[in-house]
C-alpha positions as CSV (number, residue, x, y, z in Angstrom):
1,X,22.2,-2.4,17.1
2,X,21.9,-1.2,20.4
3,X,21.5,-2.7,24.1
4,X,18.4,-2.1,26.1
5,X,18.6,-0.4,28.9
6,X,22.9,-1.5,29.0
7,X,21.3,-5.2,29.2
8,X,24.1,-7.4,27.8
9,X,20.9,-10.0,27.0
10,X,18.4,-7.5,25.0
11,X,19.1,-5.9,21.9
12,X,17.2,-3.9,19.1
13,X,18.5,-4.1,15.8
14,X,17.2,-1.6,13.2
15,X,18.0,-3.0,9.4
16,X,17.4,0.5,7.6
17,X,15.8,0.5,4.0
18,X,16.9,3.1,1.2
19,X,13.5,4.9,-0.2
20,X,14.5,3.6,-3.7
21,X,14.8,-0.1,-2.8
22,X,13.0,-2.5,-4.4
23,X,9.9,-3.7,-3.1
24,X,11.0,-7.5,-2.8
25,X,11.5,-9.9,-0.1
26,X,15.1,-10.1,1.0
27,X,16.8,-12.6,3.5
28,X,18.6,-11.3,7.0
29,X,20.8,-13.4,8.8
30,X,21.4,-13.0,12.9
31,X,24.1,-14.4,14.0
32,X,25.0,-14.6,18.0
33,X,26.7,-16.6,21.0
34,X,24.7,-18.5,23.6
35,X,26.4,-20.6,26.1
36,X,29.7,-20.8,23.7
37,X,27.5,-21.8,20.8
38,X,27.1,-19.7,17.5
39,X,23.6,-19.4,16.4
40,X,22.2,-18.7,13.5
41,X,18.6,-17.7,12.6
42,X,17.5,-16.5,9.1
43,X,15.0,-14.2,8.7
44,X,13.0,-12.9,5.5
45,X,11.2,-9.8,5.7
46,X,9.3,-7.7,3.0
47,X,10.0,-4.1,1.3
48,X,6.6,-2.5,1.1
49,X,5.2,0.4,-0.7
50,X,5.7,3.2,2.3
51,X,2.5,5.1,-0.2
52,X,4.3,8.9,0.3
53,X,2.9,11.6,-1.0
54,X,4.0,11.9,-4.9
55,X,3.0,15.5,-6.2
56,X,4.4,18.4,-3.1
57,X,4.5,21.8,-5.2
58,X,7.6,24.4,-4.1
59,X,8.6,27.2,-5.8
60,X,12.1,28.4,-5.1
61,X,14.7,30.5,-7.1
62,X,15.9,29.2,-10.5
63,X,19.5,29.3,-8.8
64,X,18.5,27.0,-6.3
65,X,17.1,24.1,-8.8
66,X,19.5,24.7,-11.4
67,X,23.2,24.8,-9.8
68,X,25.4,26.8,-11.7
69,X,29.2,25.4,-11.6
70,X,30.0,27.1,-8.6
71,X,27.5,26.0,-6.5
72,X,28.2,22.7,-7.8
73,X,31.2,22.4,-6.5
74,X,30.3,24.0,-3.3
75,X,27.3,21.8,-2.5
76,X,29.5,18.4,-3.7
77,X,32.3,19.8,-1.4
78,X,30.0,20.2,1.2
79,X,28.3,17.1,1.1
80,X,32.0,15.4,1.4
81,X,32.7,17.3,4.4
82,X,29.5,15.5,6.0
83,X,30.2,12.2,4.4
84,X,33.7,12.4,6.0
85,X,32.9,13.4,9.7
86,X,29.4,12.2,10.1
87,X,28.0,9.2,7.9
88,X,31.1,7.3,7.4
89,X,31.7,7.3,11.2
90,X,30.2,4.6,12.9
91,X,30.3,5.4,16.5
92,X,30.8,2.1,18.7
93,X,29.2,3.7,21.6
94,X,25.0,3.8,22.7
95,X,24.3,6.8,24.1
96,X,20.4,6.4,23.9
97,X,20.3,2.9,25.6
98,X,17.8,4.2,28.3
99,X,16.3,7.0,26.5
100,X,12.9,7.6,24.5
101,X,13.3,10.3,21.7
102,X,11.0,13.4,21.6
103,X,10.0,15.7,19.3
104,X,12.9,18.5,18.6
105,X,10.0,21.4,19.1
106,X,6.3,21.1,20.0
107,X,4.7,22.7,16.2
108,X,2.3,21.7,13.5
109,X,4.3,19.2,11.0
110,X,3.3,20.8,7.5
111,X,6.0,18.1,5.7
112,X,6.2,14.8,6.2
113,X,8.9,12.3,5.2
114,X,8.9,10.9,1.9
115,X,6.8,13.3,-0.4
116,X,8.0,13.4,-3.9
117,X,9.0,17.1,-4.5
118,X,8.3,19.0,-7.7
119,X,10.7,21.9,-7.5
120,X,9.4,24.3,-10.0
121,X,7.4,22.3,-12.1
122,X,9.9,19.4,-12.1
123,X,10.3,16.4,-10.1
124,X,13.9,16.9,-8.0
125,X,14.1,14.7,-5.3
126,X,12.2,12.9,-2.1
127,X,11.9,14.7,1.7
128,X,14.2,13.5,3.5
129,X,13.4,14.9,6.9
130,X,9.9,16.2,8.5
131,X,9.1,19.4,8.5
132,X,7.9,21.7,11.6
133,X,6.3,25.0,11.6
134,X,8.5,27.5,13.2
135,X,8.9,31.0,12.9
136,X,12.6,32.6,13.5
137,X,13.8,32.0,16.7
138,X,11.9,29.1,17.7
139,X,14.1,26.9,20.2
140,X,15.0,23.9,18.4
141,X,15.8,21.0,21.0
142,X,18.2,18.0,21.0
143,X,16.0,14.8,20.1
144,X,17.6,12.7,22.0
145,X,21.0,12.2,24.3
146,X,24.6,12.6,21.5
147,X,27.3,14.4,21.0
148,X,27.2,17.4,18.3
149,X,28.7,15.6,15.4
150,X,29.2,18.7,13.3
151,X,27.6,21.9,12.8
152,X,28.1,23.8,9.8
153,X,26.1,26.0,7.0
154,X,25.2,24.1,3.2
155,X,24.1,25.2,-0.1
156,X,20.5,23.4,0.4
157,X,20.1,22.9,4.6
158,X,21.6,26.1,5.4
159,X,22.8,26.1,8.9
160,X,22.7,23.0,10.3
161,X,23.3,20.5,13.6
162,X,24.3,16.9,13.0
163,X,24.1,14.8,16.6
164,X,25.9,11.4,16.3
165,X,23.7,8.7,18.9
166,X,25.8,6.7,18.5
167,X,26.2,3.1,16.6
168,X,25.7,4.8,13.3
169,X,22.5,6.9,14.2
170,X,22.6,10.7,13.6
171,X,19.5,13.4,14.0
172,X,20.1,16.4,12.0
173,X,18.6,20.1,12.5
174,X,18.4,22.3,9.1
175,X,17.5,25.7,8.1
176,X,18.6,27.4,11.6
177,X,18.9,31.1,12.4
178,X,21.5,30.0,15.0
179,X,23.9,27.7,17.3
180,X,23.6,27.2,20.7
181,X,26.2,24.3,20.6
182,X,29.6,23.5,19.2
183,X,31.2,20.5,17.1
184,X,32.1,17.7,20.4
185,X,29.6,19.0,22.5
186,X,27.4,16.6,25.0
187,X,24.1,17.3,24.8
188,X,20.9,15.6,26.6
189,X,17.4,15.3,25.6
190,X,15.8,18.1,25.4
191,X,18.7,20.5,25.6
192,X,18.7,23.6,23.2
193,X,20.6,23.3,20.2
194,X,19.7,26.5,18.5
195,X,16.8,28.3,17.0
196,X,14.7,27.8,13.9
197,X,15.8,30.2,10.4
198,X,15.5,30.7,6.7
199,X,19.0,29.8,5.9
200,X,19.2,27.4,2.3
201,X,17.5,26.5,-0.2
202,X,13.4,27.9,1.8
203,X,10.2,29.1,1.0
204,X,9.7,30.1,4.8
205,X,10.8,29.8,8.2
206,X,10.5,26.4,9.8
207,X,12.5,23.0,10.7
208,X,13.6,20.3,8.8
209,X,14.4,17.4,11.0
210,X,15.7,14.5,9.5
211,X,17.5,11.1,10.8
212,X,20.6,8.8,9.4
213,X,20.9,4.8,10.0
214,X,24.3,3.7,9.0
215,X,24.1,6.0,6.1
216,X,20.7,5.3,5.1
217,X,18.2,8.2,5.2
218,X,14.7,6.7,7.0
219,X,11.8,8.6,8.0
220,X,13.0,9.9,11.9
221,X,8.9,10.1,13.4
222,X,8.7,6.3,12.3
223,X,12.5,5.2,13.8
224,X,11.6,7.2,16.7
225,X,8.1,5.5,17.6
226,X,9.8,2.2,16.8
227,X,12.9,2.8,19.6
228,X,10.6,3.9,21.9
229,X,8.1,1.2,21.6
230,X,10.9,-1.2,22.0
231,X,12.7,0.5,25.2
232,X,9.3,1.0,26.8
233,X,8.7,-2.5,26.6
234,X,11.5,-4.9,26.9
235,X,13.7,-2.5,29.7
């Protein structure tokens, strides 16, 4: 939930759905104070079909599908790490409450959120991000105003920027060459961050950008166009 432009009247409240939820109705309650009263409003919304893309073909190494022991351990260890100082931490602060979000480099998307992904003839997993064109050592920019959450190299993003928005929303950068920035870092829209690789699990140079609501990983394009819809209008 976040205030619009710092109004302590307007808010946007983003209820983030899991791509494996069930496409049902379910029932939101919003509760708030007006003039010493608590009010209460229920809402019901619907879980639709978001119709991604079901058959995206990649062909990687065997040792990159199939995780021996080791790597395992090291990408479950990893994963911990990130659970531990970036989507467990709820941030109470906004630090986007006047700002739009923009793209984090100006290239061709050739991946979009969603697409079921056959990794060598099997079905492995969704896209969790959006994927940009980008040769190495194309300057990757911040999305939007944070602080650098965490930066750090895994098994499957490779080298990677995690930028907390604050009240539970993170933007993360995969698959860099490099760092321009440093865990605690302030950044600002449209500061550099880094530059685009072919660290992790790759078939070629590019970006993976990909976006974090209270732990829930939604499509970052479609949470972008909805905040800025929203702060365009109502501040």
């Amino acid at each position: 939930m976040f205030t619009i432009g710092g109004s302590t009247k307007k808010y946007e409240v983003f209820l983030p759905v899991n791509y494996h939820a069930k496409l049902q109705k379910e029932n939101v309650q919003v509760k708030y104070k007006l003039d010493n009263k608590i009010i209460k409003k229920n809402i019901s919304i619907n879980i639709i079909d978001g119709n991604y893309k079901k058959n995206e073909i990649i062909n990687v190494p065997k040792g990159k599908v199939t995780l021996s022991k080791s790597n395992k351990k090291k990408s479950s260890k990893e994963y911990s790490k990130v659970f531990k100082k970036v989507y467990s931490l709820i941030d109470t602060k906004n630090y986007i409450n006047k700002s739009t979000f923009i793209m984090p480099m100006n290239s061709k998307i050739t991946s979009a959120f969603g697409n079921a992904r056959i990794y060598n003839k099997k079905t492995k997993s969704y896209h969790t991000g959006t994927d940009f064109r980008a040769k190495v050592g194309t300057l990757i920019y911040a999305a939007n105003d944070g602080i650098i959450a965490l930066t750090m190299n895994r098994f499957y993003l490779g080298k990677v920027v995690y930028i907390n928005h604050g009240r539970g929303v993170y933007t993360y950068y995969s698959h860099m060459n490099k760092f321009d920035v440093k865990d605690g870092d302030m950044v600002k829209k449209g500061d550099k961050i880094g530059t685009s690789g072919v660290s992790g699990r790759i078939t070629g140079p590019h970006l993976h950008y990909a976006n974090r609501l209270y732990n829930v990983t939604v499509d970052p394009l479609q949470f972008a166009k909805l905040h800025n819809e929203i702060v365009k209008k109502y501040h």
